[in-house]
GUTOR-362657 format. One line per field, with one value per atom (N, C-alpha, C, O): residue in one letter; x, y, z; residue number from 1. Coordinates in steps of 0.05 Angstrom, whole numbers, plus 5000, padded with zeros to 4 digits. Example, Ala and Ser with C-alpha at 12.3 -4.5 7.8 and 13.67 -1.06 7.14 Angstrom:
// residues 2
aa <- [A,A,A,A,S,S,S,S]
X <- [5264,5246,5264,5285,5257,5273,5258,5268]
Y <- [4886,4910,4934,4934,4955,4979,5001,5023]
Z <- [5156,5156,5156,5169,5142,5143,5157,5161]
i <- [1,1,1,1,2,2,2,2]
This chain:
// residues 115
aa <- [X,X,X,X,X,X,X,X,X,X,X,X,X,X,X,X,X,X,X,X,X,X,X,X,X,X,X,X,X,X,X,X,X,X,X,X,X,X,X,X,X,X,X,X,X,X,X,X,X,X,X,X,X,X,X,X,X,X,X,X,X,X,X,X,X,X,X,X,X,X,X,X,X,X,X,X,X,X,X,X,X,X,X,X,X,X,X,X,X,X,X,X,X,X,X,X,X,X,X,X,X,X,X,X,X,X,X,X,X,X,X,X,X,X,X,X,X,X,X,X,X,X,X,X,X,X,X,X,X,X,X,X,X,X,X,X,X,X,X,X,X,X,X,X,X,X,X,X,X,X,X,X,X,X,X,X,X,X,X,X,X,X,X,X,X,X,X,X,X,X,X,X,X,X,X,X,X,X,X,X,X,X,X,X,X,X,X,X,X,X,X,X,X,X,X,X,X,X,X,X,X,X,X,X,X,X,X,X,X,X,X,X,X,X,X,X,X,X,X,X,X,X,X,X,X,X,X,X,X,X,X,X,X,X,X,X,X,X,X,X,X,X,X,X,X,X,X,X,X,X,X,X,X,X,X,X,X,X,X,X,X,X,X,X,X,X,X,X,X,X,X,X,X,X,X,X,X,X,X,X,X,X,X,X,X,X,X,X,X,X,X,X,X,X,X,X,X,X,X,X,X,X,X,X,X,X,X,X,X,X,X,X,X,X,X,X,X,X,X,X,X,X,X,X,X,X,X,X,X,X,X,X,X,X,X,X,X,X,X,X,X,X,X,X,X,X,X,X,X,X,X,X,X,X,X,X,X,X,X,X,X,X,X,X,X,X,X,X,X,X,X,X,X,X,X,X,X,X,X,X,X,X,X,X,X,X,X,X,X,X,X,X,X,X,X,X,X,X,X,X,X,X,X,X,X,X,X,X,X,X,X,X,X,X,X,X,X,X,X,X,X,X,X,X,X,X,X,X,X,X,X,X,X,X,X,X,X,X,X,X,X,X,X,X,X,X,X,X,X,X,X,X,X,X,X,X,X,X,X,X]
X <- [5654,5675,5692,5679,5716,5743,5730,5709,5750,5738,5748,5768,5736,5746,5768,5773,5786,5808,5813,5813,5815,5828,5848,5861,5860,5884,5903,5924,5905,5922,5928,5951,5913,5912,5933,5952,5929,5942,5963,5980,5970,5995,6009,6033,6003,6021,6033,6057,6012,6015,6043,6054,6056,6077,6103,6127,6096,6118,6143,6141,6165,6187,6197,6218,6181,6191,6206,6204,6222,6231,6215,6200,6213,6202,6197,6178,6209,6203,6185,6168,6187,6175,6145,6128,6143,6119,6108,6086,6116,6098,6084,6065,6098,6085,6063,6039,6067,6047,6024,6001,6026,6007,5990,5972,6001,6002,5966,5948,5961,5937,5912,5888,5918,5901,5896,5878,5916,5913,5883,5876,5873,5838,5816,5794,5819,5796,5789,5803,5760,5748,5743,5734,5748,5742,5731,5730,5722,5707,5728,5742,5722,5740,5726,5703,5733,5718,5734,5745,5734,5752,5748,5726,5759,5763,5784,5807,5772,5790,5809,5805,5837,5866,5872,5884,5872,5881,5866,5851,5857,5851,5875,5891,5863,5893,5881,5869,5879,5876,5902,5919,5904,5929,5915,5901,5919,5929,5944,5968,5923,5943,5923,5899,5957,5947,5937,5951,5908,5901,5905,5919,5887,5908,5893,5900,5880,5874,5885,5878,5902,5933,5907,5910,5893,5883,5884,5890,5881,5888,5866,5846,5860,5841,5848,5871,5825,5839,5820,5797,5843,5844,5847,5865,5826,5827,5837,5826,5857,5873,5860,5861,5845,5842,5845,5838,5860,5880,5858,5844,5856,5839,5855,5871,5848,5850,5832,5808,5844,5816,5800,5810,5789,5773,5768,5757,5785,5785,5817,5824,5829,5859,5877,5898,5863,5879,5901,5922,5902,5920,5916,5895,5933,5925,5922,5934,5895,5891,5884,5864,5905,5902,5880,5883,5865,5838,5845,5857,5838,5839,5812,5801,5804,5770,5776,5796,5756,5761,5746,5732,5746,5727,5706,5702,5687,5655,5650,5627,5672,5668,5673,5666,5685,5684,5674,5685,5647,5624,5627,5626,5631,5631,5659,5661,5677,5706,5699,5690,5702,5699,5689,5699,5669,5651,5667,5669,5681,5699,5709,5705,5718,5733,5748,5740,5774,5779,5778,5779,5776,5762,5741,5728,5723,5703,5703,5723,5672,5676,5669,5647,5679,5674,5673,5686,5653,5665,5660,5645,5685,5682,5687,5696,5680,5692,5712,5708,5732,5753,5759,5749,5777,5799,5825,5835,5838,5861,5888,5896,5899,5916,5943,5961,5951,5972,5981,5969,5995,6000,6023,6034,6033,6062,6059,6038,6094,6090,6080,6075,6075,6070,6039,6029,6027,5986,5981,5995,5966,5948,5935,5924,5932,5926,5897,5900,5878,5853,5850,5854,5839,5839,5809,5798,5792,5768,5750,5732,5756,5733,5709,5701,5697,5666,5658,5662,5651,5634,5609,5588,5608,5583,5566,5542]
Y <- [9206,9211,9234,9250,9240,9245,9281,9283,9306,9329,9324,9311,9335,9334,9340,9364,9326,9347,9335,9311,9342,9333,9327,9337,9305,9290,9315,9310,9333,9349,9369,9377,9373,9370,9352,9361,9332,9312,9311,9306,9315,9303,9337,9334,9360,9387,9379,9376,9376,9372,9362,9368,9351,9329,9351,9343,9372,9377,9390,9396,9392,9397,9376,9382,9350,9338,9316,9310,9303,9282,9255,9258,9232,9204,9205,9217,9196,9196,9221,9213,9244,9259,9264,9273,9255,9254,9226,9230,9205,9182,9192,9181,9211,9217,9236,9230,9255,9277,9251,9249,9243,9233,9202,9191,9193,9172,9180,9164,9210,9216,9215,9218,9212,9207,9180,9172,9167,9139,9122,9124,9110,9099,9114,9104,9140,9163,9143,9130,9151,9157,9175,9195,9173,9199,9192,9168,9209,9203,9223,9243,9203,9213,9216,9209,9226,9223,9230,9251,9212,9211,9198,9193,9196,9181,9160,9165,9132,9113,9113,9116,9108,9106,9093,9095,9060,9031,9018,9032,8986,8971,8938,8925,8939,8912,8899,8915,8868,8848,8834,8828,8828,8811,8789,8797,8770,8748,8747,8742,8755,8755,8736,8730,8725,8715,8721,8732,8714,8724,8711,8691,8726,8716,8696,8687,8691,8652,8634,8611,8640,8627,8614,8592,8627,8632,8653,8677,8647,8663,8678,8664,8700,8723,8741,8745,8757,8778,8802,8807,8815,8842,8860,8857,8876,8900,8924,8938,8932,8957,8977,8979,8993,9021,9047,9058,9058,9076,9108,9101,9116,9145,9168,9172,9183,9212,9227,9228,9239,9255,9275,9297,9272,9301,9340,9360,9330,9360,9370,9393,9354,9358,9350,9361,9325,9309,9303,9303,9298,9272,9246,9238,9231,9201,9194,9203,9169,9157,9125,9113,9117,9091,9072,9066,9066,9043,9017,9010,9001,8979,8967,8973,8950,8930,8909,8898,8897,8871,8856,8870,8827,8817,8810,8795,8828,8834,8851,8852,8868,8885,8876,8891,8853,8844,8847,8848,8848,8850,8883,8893,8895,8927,8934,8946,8924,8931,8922,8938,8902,8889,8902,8900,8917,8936,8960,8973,8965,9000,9003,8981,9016,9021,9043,9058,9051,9076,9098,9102,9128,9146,9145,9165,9121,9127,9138,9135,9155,9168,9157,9146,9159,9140,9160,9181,9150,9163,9136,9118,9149,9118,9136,9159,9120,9121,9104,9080,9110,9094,9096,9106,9084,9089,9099,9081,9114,9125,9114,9120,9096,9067,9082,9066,9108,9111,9146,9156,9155,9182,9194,9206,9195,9195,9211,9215,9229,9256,9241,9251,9211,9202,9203,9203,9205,9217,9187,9166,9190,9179,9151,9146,9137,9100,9098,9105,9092,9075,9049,9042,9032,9009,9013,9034,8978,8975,8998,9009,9002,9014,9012,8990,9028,9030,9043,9067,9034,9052,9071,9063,9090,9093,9110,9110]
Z <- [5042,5023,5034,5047,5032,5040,5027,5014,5037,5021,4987,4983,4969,4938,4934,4937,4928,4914,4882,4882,4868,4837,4839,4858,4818,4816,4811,4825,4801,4798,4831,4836,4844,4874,4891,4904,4889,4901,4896,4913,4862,4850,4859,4863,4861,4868,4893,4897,4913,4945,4946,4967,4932,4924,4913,4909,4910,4894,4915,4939,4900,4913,4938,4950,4945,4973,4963,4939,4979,4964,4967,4986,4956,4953,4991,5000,5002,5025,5041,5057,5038,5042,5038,5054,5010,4993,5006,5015,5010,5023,5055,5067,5061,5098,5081,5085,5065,5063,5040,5050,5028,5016,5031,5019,5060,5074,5084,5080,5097,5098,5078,5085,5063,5039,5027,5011,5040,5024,5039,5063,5023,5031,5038,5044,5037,5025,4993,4977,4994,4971,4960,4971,4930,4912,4888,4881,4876,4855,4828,4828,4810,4780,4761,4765,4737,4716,4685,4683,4665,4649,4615,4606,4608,4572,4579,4583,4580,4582,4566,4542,4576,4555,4551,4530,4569,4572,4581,4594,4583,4601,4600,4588,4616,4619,4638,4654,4645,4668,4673,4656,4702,4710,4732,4751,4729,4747,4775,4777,4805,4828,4840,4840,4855,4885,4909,4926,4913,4933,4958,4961,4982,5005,5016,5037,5008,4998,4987,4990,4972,4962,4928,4917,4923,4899,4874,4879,4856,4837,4831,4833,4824,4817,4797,4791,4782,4763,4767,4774,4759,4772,4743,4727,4740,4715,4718,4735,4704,4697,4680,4656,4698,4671,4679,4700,4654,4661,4651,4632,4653,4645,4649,4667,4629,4624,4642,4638,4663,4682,4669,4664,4667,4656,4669,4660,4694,4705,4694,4690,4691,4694,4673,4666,4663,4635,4650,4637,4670,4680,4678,4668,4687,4685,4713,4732,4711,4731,4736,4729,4750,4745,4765,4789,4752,4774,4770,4750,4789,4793,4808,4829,4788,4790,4798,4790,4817,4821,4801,4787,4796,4778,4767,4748,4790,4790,4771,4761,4763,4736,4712,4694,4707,4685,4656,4634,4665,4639,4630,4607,4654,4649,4632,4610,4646,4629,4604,4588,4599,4571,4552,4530,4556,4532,4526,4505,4552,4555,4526,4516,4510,4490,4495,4513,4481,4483,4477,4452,4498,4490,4499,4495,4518,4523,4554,4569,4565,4581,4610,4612,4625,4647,4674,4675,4701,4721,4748,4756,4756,4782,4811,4813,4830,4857,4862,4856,4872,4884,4919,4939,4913,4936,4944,4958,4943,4939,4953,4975,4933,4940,4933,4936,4924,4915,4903,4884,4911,4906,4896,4914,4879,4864,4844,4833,4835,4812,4789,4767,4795,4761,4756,4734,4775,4784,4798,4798,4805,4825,4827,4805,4839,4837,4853,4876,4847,4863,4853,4830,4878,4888,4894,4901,4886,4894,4881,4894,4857,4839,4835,4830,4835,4825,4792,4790,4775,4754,4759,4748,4771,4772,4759,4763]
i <- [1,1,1,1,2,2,2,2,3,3,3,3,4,4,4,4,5,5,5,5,6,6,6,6,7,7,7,7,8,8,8,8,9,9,9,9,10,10,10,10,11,11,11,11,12,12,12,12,13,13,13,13,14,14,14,14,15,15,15,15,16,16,16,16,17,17,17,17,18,18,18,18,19,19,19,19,20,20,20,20,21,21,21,21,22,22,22,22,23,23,23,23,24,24,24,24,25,25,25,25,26,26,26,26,27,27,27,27,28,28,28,28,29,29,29,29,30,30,30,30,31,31,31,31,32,32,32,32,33,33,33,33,34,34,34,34,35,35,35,35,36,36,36,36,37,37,37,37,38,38,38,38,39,39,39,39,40,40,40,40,41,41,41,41,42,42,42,42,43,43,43,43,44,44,44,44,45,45,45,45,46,46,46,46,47,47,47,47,48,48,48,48,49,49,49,49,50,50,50,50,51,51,51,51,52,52,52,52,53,53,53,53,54,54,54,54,55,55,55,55,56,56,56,56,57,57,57,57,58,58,58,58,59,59,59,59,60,60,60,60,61,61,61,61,62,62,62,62,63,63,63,63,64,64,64,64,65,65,65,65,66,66,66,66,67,67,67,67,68,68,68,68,69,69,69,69,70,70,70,70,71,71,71,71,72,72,72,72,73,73,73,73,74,74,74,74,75,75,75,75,76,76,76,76,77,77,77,77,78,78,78,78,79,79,79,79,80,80,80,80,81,81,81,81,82,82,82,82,83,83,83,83,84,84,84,84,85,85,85,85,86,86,86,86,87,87,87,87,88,88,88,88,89,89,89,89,90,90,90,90,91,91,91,91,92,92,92,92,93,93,93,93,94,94,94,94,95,95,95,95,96,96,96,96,97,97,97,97,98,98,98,98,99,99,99,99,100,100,100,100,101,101,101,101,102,102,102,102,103,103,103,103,104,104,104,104,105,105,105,105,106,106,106,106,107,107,107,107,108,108,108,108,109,109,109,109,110,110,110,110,111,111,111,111,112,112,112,112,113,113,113,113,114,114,114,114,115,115,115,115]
């Protein structure tokens, strides 16, 4: 795993550069793993094509970090299914991700874990 930093970390690193700027400085970071921990805020599934020219779904859950009370958005593939489904909101969760995304709006992981 990548060194720790908190979403609020990542999301500073960012400040003052412009959109372009901020994609080279946060380009190092992207597919590190990190670990989060939070009060779910949303969950949502979507429908993509995979690159099997098949359709798959993919779970949205959005959390409140708990170091920072930022938001953080995960993305499950559909092995988690049974796990999302129970989530409610407000409840407390901590995952490993991947760090798919770095923007003033906080932070994106890809290929989630509950653990």
């Amino acid at each position: 795993m990548a060194e720790q930093k908190s979403t609020t970390d990542l999301v500073n690193m960012l400040e003052g550069f412009t959109k372009i700027q901020s994609k080279e400085i946060a380009s190092k970071y992207l597919g590190n793993s990190i670990r989060v921990s939070g009060a779910v805020y949303e969950i949502d599934d979507r429908r993509v094509l995979s690159r099997f020219f098949t359709f798959k779904t993919v779970y949205s859950v959005c959390i409140s970090s708990s170091i920072d009370n930022r938001l953080v958005f995960l993305s499950f593939s559909e092995k988690w299914e049974n796990r999302i489904n129970i989530l409610r909101k407000g409840d407390k969760i901590s995952v490993i991700g991947k760090i798919s995304d770095i923007s003033s709006n906080g932070v994106s992981l890809r290929d989630c874990r509950i653990i």
